[in-house]
C-alpha positions in Angstrom: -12.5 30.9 16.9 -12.6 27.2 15.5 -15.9 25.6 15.0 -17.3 22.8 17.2 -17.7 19.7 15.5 -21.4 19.6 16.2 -22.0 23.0 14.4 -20.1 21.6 11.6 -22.1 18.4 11.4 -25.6 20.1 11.8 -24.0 22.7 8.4 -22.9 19.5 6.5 -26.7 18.2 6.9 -27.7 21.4 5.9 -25.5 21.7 2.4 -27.0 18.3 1.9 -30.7 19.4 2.0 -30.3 22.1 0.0 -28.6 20.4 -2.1 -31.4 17.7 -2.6 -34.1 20.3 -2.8 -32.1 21.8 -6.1 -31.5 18.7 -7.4 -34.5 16.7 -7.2 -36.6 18.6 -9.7 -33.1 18.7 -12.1 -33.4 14.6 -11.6 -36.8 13.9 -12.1 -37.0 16.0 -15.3 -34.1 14.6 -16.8 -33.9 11.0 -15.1 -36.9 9.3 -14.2 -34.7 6.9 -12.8 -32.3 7.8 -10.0 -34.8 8.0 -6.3 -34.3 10.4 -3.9 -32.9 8.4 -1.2 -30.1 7.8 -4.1 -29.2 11.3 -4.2 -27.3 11.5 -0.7 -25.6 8.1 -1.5 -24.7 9.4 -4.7 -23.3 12.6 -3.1 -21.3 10.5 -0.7 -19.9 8.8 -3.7 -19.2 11.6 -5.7 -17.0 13.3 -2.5 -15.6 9.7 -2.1 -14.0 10.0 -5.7 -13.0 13.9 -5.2 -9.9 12.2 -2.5 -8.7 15.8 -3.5 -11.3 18.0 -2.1 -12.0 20.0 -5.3 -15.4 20.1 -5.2 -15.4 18.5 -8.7 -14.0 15.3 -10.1 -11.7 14.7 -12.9 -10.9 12.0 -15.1 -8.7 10.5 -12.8 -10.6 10.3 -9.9 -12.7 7.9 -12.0 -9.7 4.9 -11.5 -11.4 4.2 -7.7 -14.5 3.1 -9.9 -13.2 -1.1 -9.7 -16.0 -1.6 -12.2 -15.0 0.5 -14.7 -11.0 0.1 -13.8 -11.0 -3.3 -14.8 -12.8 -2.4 -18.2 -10.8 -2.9 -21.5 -12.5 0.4 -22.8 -12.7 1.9 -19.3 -10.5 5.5 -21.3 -13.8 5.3 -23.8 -16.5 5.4 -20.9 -14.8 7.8 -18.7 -14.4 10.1 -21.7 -18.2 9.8 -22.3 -18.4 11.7 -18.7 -17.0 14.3 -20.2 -17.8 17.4 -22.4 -15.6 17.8 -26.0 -12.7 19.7 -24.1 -13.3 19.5 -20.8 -12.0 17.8 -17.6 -14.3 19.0 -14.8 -17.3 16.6 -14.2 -19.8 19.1 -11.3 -22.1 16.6 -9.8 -25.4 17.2 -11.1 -23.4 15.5 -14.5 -22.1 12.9 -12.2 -26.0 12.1 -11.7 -27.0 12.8 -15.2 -24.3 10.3 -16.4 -24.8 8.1 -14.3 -28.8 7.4 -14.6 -27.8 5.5 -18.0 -26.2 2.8 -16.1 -29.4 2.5 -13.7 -32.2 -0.5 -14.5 -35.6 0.4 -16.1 -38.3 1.5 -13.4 -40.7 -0.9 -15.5 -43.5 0.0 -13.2 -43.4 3.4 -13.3 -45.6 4.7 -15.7 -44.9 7.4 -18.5 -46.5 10.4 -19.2 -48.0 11.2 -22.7 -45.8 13.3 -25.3 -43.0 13.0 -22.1 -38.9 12.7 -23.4 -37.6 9.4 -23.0 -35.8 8.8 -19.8 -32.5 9.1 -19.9 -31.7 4.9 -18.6 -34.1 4.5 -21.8 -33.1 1.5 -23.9 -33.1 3.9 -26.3 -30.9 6.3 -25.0 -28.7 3.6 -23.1 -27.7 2.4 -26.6 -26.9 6.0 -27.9 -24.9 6.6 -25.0 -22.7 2.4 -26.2 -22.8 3.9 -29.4 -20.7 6.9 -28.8 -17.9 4.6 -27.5 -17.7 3.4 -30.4 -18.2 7.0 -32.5 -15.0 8.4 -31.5 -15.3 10.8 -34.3 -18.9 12.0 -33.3 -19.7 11.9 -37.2 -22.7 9.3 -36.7 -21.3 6.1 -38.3 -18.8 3.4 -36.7 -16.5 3.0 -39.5 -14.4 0.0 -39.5 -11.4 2.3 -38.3 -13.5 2.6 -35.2 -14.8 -0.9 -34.7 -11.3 -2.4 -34.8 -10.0 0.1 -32.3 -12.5 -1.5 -29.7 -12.1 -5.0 -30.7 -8.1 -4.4 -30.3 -8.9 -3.2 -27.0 -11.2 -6.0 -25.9 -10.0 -8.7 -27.6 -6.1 -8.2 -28.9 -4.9 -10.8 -26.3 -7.4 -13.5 -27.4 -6.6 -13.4 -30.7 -4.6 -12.7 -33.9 -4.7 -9.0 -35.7 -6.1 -11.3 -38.8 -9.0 -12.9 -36.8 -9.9 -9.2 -35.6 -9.9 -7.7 -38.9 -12.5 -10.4 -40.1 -14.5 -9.9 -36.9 -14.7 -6.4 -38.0 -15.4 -6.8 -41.7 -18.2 -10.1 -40.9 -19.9 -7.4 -38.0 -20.0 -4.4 -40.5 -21.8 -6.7 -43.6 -24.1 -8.1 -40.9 -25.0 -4.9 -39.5 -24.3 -1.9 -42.3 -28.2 -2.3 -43.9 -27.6 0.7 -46.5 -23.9 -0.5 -47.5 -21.8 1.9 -46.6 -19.4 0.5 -45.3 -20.1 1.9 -41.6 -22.7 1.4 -39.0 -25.5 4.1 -38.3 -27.0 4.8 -34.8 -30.6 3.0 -36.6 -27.9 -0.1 -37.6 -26.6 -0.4 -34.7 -30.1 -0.2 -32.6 -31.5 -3.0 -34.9 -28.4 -5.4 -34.7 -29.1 -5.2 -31.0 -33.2 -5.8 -30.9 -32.5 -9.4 -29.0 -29.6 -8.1 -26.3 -30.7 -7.5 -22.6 -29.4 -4.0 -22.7 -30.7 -2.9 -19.1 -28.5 -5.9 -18.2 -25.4 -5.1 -20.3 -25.4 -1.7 -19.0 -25.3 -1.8 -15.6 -22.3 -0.8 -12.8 -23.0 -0.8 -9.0 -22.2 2.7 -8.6 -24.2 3.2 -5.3 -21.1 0.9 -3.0 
């Protein structure tokens, strides 16, 4: 016998509220930053991008983001979503991921001996740092750097201008001289950028 319509709206409602009820202690332990009034927003979202229907989202799905779409690095950010061989995103990882890209609560206070939260300045930069650390060995080398400027800037201007962008950014930044730039490097050459700004993307449309 089909189902009515009304049954299957009062079961969608349902799903939801289960669903919140799991994931509202997951978010508030590793968030600090993504409300609960987000969550079924973000669950609308998240269903938005699975066109498919298969109850999880792949790399793909992430081309109806405009924001990121129109990125020169968008292949870089969308494989941050993702786990070292893997192509499945679940959506409590969808919310995880996504509460780096969510503004500072600067009101909110924080608990003593608590982990950052994860929309942390701090953990904000890791997460721009491992754009760039394609090889997940800790260091931009210049190999690295030049890959992104290519990407960002190859129709601006000449292979020779980006190779002494790349070499003036890594004598600027590389403090112990090793020819690379550390996570602690990279933090410090960006003490005076607005990174809550920088890192922002109006996921919640």
């Amino acid at each position: 016998m089909p189902e009515c319509k009304c049954c299957s709206k009062v079961y969608f409602k349902m799903v939801k509220c289960v669903l919140l009820e799991q994931l509202q202690h997951f978010v508030n332990q590793l968030t600090h930053s993504v409300a609960s009034a987000h969550l079924v927003r973000l669950y609308d979202r998240y269903q938005a991008l699975d066109k498919d229907n298969k109850g999880y989202l792949c790399p793909q799905d992430f081309g109806a983001i405009k924001e990121l779409a129109m990125n020169p690095i968008c292949d870089r950010i969308i494989g941050a979503f993702f786990t070292s061989g893997q192509e499945i995103l679940d959506f409590p990882s969808f919310v995880r991921i996504l509460a780096h890209f969510r503004p500072v609560d600067k009101n909110r206070p924080k608990e003593p001996n608590s982990p950052d939260p994860i929309n942390s300045r701090s953990n904000k930069l890791k997460f721009a740092f491992q754009l760039y650390d394609q090889d997940k060995d800790g260091k931009i080398s210049r190999h690295e750097l030049l890959q992104v400027l290519r990407s960002m800037l190859e129709k601006q201007v000449t292979e020779e201008q980006l190779e002494s962008i790349a070499d003036r950014t890594i004598q600027e930044a590389d403090l112990d001289r090793d020819d690379a730039i550390s996570f602690e490097e990279f933090r410090k050459s960006l003490d005076k950028v607005n990174i809550d700004h920088k890192m922002s993307i109006r996921f919640l449309r």
